[in-house]
N, C-alpha and C positions, 0 to 999 in steps of 0.2 A: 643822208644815210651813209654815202658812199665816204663821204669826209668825217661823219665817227669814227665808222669802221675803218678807215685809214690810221685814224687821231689813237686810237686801242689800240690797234697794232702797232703801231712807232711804240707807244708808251709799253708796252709788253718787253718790246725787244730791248728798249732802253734799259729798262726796271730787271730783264734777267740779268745785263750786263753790269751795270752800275748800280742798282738797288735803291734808286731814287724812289720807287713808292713805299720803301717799305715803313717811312714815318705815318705815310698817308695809312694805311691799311692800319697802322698800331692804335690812330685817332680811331678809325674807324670802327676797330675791333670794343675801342672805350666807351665808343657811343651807345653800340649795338646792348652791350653787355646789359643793362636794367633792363631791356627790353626781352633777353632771351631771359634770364631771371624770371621777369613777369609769364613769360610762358609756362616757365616750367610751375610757377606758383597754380596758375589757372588751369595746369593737366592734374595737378596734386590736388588740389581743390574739389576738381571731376571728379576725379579717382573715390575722392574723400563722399562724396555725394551721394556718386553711385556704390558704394559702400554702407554706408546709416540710411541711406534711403532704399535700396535693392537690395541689398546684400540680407536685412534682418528676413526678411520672407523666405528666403533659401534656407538660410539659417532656423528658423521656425518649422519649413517642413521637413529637414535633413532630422529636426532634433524630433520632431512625433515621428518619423520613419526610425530613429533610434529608441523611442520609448515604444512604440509597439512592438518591434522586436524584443527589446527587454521584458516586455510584459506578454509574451508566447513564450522568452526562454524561461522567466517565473513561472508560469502556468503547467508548462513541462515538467521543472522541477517539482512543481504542487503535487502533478500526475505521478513521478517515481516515487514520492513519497507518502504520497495514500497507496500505490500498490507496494512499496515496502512495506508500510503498515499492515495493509490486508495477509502478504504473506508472513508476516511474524504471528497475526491472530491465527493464520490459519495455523501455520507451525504450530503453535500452542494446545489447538484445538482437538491437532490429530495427539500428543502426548509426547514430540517430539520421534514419532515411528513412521519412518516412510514406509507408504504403501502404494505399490503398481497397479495392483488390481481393484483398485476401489476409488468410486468418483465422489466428490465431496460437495456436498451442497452445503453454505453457508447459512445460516438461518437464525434472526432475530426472533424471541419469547416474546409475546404478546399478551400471555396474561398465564395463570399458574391457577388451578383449581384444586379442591378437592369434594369428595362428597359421594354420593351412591354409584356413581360410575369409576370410582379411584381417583388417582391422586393424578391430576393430567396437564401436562405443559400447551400450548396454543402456541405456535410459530408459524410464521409469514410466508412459509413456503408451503406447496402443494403439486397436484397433479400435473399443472401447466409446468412445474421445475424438474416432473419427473420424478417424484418421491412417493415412493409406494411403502401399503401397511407392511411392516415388519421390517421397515430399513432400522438399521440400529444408530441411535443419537447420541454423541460424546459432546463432554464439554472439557475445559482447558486439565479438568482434574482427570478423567476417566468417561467408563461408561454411565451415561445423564439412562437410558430405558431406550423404547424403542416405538415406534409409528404405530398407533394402532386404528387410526380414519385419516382421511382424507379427504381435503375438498378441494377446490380451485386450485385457489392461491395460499390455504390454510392446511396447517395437519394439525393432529395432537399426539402427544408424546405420553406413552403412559410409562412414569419413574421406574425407577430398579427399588426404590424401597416397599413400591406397593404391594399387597398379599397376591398381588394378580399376575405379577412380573416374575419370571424366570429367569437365567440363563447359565449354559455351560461354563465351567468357570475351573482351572487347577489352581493350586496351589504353588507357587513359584518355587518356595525352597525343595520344596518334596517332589514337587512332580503329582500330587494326590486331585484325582479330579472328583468332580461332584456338580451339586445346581446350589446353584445361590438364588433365593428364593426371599422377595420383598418381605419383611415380617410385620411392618405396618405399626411398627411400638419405636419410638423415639429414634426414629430417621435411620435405621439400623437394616441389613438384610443376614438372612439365617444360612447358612453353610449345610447342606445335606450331603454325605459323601459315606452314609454306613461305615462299614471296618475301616476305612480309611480317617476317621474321626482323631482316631488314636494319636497320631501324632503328629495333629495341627496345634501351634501354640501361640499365643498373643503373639499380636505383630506381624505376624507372615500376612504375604498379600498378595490376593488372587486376582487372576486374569483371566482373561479369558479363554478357553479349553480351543475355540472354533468347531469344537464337534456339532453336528449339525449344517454346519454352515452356513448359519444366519448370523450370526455374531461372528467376524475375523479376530483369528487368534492374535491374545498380545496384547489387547488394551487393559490397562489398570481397571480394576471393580473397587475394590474393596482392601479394607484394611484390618486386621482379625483384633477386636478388644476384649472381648468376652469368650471365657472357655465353661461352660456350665455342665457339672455332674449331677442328672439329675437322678439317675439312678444305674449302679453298676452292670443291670441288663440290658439296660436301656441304650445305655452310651451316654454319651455328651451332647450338649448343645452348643453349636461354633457361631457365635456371632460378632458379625462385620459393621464397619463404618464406613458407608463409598466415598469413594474420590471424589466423586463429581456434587455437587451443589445447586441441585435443583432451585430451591428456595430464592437463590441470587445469582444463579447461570441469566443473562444479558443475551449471551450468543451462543449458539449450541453451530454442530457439524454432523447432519445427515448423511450416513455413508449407502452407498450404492453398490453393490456389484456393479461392472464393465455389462454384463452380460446382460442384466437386468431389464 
């Protein structure tokens, strides 16, 4: 060992001076060369391995961690747009009229009757939603009538066109207030307002008065088509066409007093 380690070190010292190994190391470097090649084939090859063989399982759960996340940011959007949806119905329902003091229960028509008891709507809401007799009921057009029972989870709506239905009502252009009163002949309701008869003319269209305060001032009733002179003492008879469409109202909007 002693005469290696001699034989290396002569040859070191020679080789910094004179450069006698540097053919040997050039062989050497020639030799080595397909052999480091081969290694680096056989780390690429690994590489390659644990790539199509490990690599696709990471890849499979990274890509269901990215589809369930896309399918929560869908579902979300789903969510903004059924309550878009909901507030554009609702908008519509109330007649385009904001109101502070009134709560809105949303209510699907479940079946539409008429007959010795009047002309009566069935919706899907009731006492567990907090809708009591006398809430008054719109639909996208005006006022649909108003609660007149309650059950559960059910109410019935008796129309504005029925002979049994009231309510306080002016005149928008005049300012002429009076009751509009179901008259129970061809979907129509009748305008009561005495001296003030005088000069209401087709086409004006009445709202609601709020006198009382069961009905909130301001929602559309009715639309004036018929002026009838029945007799010079008598006065006239003012008959309306309402806004609202019982017959094929889908979804109505029970309003509430806050206070209620």
């Amino acid at each position: 060992m002693v005469a290696f380690a001699s034989v290396s070190l002569l040859l070191l010292v020679v080789d910094a001076s004179a450069g006698i190994m540097w053919p040997v190391r050039t062989a050497l470097s020639m030799a080595l060369t397909p052999i480091i090649y081969a290694e680096q084939a056989v780390s690429t090859a690994d590489s390659l391995v644990d790539e199509l063989l490990l690599e696709p399982g990471a890849r499979i759960a990274e890509r269901r961690a990215l589809n369930r996340e896309m399918a929560a940011l869908r579902t979300r959007m789903l969510e903004i747009d059924i309550l878009k949806s909901e507030n554009e119905r609702l908008r519509d329902l109330l007649g385009g009229i904001a109101r502070t003091d009134m709560d809105v229960v949303v209510a699907d028509v479940i079946a539409f009757t008429t007959g010795l008891g009047g002309s009566l709507l069935t919706i899907d809401v009731g006492e567990l939603q907090s809708v009591q007799q006398g809430d008054p009921v719109i639909d996208g057009g005006g006022l649909c009538g108003q609660v007149v029972t309650t059950g559960l989870n059910t109410s019935q709506v008796l129309i504005v066109t029925d002979p049994a239905h009231s309510v306080p009502v002016m005149i928008e252009r005049t300012g002429a207030q009076g009751i509009a009163t179901g008259s129970g002949n061809d979907g129509l309701i009748e305008f009561e307002g005495g001296f003030m008869l005088s000069n209401v003319q087709v086409g004006d269209v009445m709202i609601t008065s709020g006198l009382g305060g069961r009905f909130p001032y301001g929602y559309p009733v009715a639309e004036v088509v018929s002026v009838e002179v029945e007799d010079p003492l008598l006065g006239r008879r003012i008959f309306a066409e309402p806004f609202a469409d019982p017959a094929v109202s889908r979804q109505l909007a029970v309003l509430r007093s806050v206070d209620s």
